[in-house]
C-alpha positions in Angstrom: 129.4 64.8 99.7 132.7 63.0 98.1 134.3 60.7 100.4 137.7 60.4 100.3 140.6 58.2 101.7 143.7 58.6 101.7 147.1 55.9 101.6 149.9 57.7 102.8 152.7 56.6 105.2 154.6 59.9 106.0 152.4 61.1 109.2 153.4 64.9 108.3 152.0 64.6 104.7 148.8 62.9 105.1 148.1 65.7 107.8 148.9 68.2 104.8 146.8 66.2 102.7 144.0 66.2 105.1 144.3 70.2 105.6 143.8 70.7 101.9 140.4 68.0 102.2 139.2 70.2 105.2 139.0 73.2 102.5 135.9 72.2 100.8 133.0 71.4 102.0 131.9 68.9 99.5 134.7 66.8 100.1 135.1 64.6 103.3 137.8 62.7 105.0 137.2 58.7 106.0 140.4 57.3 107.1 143.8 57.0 106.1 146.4 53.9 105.6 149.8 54.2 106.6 150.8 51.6 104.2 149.1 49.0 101.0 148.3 46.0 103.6 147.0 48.7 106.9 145.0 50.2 103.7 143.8 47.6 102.2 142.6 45.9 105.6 140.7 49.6 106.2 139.0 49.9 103.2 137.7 46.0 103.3 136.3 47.1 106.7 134.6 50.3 104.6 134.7 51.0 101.0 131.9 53.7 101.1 134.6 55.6 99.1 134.5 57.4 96.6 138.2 58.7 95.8 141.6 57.2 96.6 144.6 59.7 97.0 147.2 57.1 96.8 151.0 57.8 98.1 153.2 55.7 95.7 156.1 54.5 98.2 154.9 52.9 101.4 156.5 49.9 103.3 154.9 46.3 103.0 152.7 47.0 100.0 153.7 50.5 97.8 150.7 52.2 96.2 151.1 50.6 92.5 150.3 47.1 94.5 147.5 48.9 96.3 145.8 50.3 93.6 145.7 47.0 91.5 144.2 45.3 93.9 141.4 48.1 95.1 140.8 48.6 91.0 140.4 44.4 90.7 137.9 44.7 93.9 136.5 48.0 93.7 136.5 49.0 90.4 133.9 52.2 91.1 136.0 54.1 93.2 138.6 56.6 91.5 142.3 56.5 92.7 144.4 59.7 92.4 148.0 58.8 92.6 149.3 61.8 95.1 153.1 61.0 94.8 156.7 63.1 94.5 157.7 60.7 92.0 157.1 61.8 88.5 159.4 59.5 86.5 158.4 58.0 84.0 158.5 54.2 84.9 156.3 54.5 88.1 153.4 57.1 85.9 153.8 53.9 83.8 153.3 51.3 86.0 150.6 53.9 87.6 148.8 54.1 84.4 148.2 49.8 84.3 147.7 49.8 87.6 144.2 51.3 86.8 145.3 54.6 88.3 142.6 57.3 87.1 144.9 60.4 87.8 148.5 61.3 88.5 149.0 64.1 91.1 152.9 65.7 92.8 152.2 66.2 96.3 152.9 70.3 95.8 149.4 70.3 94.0 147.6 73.4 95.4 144.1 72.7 97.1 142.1 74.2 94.7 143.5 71.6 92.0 143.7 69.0 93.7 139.8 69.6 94.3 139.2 70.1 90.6 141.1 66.9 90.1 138.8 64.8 92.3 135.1 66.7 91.0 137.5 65.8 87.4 138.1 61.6 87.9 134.4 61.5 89.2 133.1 63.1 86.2 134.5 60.8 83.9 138.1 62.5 83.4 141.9 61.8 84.0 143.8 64.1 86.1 147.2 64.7 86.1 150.0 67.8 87.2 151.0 69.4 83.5 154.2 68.4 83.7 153.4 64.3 84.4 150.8 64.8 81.7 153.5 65.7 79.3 155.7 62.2 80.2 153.0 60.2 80.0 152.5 61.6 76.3 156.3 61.2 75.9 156.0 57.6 76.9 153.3 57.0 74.5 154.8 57.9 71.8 158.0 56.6 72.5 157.3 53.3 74.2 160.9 51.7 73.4 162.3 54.0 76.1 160.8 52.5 79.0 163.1 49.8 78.5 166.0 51.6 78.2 165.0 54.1 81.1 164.7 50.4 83.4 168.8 49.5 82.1 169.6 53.4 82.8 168.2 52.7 86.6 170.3 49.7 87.3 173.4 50.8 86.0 173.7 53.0 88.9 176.3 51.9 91.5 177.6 53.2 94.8 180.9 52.5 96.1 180.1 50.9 99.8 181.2 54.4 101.6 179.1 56.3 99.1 176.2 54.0 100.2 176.6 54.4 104.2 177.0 58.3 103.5 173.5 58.0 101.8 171.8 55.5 104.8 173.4 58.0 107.5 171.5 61.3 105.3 168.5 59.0 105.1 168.6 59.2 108.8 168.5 63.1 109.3 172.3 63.5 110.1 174.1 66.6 109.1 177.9 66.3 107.7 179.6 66.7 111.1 176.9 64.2 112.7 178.1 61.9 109.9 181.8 62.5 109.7 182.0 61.5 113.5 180.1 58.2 112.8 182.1 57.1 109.9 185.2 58.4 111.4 185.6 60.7 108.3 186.6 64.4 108.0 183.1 66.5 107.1 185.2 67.6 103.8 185.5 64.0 102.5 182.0 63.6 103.6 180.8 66.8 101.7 182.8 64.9 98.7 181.0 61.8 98.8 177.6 63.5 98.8 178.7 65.6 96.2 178.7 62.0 94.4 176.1 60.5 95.3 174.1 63.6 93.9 175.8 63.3 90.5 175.4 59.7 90.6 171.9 59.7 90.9 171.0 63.1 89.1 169.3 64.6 91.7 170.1 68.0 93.7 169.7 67.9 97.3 169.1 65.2 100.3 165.7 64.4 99.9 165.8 63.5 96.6 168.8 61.5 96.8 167.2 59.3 99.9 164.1 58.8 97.4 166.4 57.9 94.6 167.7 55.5 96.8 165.1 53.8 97.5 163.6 53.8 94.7 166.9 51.9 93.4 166.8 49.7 96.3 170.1 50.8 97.6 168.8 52.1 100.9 
């Protein structure tokens, strides 16, 4: 039986990621974090674990923090990064972290099963497509840095920025308009944006990106 844990924040997607555990009957679920710290404090209570699906952004402690510290304590047990995030500077900072596989979130069951019998054996999972960025950054290593100036030259204007907290929120345009005492056409604008801004194509990604940027 592989026991797994799992460090996840968002209530709706740990349950998701415990529905795809319930599949197999090799695996089995021991508890869940909702953040680094809550995880952390779990784990020291129980580390009869054998595999880590790790949830990169959490409040208090995010998972690069986490992992670090479980791989400097509890270097036997395997951590599967389980993330939407597949940019390049958090596979990186995965990757040192002591991360043993890099998973997105829309990972089917069936893979991410193969994934967890895969770290146990020895291996290093990872979704094709973050496989093929962590290559990228292997071979060109200089573009980290430049990828790190690329981030913080992105900028807001400060009605761009409450347009993106009020989306972060779960407001729709008129919901918005009324609170900022704007018409929903200027609002449309300003998201419109804050998309192009931060290269991303609809309003969960640009909440991510946001925080991820430390804007939100």
């Amino acid at each position: 039986m592989i026991k797994i844990a799992v460090a996840e924040d968002n209530g709706f997607l740990a349950k998701a990621v415990q529905e795809k555990i319930s599949f197999f009957e090799d695996l089995k679920f021991k508890f869940r974090g909702t953040n680094g710290n809550d995880f952390i404090g779990k784990l020291t209570q129980d580390h009869n674990v054998d595999v880590i699906l790790m949830d990169i952004q959490m409040p208090e402690m995010d998972g690069i923090q986490t992992t670090e510290y479980v791989k400097n304590k509890y270097p036997h047990i395997k951590i599967l990064m389980l993330t939407v995030f597949d940019d390049d500077d958090n596979i990186f900072r995965a990757i040192q972290a002591g991360a043993d596989g890099y998973l997105l979130k829309e990972t089917n069951p069936e893979d991410l099963h193969k994934s967890i019998v895969d770290v146990l054996d020895g291996g290093a999972a990872m979704t094709p497509s973050v496989a093929l960025k962590a290559l990228n950054i292997l071979r060109n290593p200089s573009r980290m840095t430049g990828d790190k100036i690329q981030q913080e030259e992105i900028t807001l204007t400060k009605r761009e920025t409450e347009v993106l907290e009020q989306l972060s929120k779960g407001l729709n345009y008129q919901q918005i308009a009324e609170n900022l005492i704007l018409s929903p056409s200027t609002v449309r604008k300003h998201i419109e944006n804050i998309y192009k801004k931060l290269q991303v194509h609809n309003k969960m990604e640009a909440v991510q990106k946001g925080m991820k940027l430390n804007i939100l």
